[in-house]
N, C-alpha and C positions, 0 to 999 in steps of 0.2 A: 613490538607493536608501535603504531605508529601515534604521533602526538599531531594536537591542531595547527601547530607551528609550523609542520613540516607542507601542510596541505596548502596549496594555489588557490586563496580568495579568489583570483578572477577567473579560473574553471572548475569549478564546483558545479556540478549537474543541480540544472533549479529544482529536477523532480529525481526523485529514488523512492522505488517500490523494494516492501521488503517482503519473502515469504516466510514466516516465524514458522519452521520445520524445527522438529525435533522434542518438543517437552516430554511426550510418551518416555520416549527412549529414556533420555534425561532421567524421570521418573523412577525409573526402571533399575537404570544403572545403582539409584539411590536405594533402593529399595521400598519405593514408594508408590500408592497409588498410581493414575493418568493425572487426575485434577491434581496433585500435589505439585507435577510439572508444570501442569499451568499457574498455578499459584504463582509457582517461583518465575515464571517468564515474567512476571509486573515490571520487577526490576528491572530485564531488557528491556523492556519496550520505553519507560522513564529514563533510562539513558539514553539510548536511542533516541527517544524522542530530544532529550534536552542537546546531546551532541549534534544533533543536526540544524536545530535552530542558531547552534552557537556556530556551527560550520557554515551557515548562509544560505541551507536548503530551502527553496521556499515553499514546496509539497514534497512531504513526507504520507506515501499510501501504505499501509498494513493491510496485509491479507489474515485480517483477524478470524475469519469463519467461511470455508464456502459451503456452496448447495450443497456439494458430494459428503457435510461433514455431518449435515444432517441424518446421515443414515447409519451414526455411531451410534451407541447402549445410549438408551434413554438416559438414565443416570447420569453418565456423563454429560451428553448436552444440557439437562436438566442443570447441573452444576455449572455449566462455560455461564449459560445465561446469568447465574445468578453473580458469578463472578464478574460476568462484563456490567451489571448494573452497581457493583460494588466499587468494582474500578473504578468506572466513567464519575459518577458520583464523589469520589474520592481525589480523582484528579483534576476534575474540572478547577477548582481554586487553583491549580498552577499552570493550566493552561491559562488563565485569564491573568494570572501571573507575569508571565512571558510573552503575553499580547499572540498566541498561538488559536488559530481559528481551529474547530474542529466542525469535519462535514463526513459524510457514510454514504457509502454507494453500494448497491443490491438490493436485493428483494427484502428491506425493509419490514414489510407491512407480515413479513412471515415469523416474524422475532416476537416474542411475548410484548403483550402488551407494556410488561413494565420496564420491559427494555427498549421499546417506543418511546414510550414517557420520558426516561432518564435522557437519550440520547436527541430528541425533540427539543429539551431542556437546555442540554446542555451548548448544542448547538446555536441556541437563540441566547445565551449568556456571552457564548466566545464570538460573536458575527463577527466582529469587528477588529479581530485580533488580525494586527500588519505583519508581523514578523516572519511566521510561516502558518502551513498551512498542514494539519493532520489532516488526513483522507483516511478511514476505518473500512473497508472492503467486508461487509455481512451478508453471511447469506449470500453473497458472488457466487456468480459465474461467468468468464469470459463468454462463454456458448450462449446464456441466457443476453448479455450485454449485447450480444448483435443481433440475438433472435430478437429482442424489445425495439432495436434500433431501426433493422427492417419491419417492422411492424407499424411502426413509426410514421415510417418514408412510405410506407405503401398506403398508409391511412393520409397523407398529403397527398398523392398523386389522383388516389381516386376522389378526393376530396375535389381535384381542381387546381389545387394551390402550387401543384410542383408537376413538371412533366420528367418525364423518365431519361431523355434524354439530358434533364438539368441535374441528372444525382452526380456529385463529383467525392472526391474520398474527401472533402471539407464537408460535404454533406452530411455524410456517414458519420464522422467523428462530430460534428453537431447532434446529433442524437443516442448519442452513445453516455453513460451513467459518467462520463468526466469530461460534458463537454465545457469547458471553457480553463481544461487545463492543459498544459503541455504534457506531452506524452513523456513517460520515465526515459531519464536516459541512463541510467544505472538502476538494473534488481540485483539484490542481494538476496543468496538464497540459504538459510542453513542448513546444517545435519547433512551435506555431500550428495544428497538425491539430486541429479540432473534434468530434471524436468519443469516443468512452468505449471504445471497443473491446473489447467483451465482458469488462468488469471490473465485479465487484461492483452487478451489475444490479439485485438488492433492494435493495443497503444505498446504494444511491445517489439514490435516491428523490426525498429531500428537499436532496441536499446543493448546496451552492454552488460553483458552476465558476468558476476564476482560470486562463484560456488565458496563457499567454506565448509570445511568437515566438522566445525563447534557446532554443539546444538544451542539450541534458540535459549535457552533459560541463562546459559553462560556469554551471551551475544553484550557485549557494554560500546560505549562509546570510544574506547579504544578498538572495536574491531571495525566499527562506522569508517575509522579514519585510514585504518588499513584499506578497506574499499574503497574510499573516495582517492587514495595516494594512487591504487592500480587503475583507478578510471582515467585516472588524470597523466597516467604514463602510456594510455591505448592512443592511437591514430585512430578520430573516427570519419571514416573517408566517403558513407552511404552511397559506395555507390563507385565513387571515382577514382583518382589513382594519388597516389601518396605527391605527383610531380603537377599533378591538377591543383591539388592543394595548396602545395608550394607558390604556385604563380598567382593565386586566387589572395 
């Protein structure tokens, strides 16, 4: 595995999305509940998190919950929620620690109230934190992100304020749940499933995929650096030719 020593300070991707796949299985393996998986993911995500701010990322987004996950056993979501307000409550002191902002994008306003609150909260604690920046993806969906987006733009055009001819793809990413971030240039995704699963479908465009077959609860900042060392040995060329590059 790889150490922070061997990683290239000056390309380190400023953004990396992670999709945490896997604690079920995890769980399972163990002989354990689903929420016992989740439990134990805390750990990855506090390393995670702390390896990335030590590695120079300046947004780090987690796909902690989407829309589709809503339509698990009550019990269980019942459980996520209470867990995420345990967590967030529990971590906030070291986010504010590490000068580490934290900000949430998704349908919010669908999460229990007291996981409003805490993350409302916790939000207005960390504003100010320079170092990096967590992004918590709730209740997401890529599909909802652009249905809200055009919804958006077509309430300015009939408004007056925008003609149809002026929508440009800066436009679009202006109205989309991260606008005024750089789009991922690394996800990471675990547990070997090959898919994106309705996350961040604009802003993943261009970016570069690092699958690993470890599940998420066993995910530490040693495997962060594994990913950041493979991102950092890809040519990313959007487009042109490796001899375009070259001359450029």
């Amino acid at each position: 595995m790889a150490v922070r020593s061997e990683i290239d300070s000056q390309k380190v991707p400023a953004h990396v999305a992670i999709i945490m796949d896997g604690n079920g299985r995890w769980a399972k393996q163990k002989g354990g509940l689903r929420i016992f998986g989740h439990q134990s993911a805390i750990t990855a995500v506090r390393e995670t998190v702390e390896g990335a701010a030590e590695a120079g990322i300046q947004y780090l987004t987690l796909y902690a919950f989407s829309t589709e996950n809503w339509a698990r056993p009550a019990h269980e979501v019942m459980a996520l929620m209470q867990l995420l307000v345990h967590t967030i409550r529990k971590e906030t002191p070291t986010l504010l620690k590490n000068s580490i902002r934290l900000q949430a994008i998704g349908q919010i306003s669908n999460l229990p109230a007291s996981c409003q609150k805490e993350l409302a909260e916790a939000m207005e604690l960390t504003k100010h934190g320079a170092r990096m920046t967590l992004v918590l993806a709730l209740s997401y969906s890529g599909r909802w992100d652009l249905t809200q987006a055009a919804q958006r733009v077509a309430a300015e055009v009939a408004a007056g304020r925008l003609q149809p001819e002026q929508i440009t793809e800066n436009t679009v990413a202006g109205f989309l749940s991260t606008a005024g971030i750089p789009d991922p240039e690394l996800l990471i995704r675990t547990s070997g499933e090959q898919r994106i699963s309705n996350f961040l479908l604009w802003q993943l465009a261009y970016t570069e995929l690092f699958i690993t077959d470890l599940l998420w609860p066993d995910f530490r900042r040693e495997h962060l650096y594994d990913a950041l060392r493979a991102y950092q040995q890809r040519e990313r060329r959007f487009g042109k030719t490796s001899e375009q590059l070259t001359v450029s």
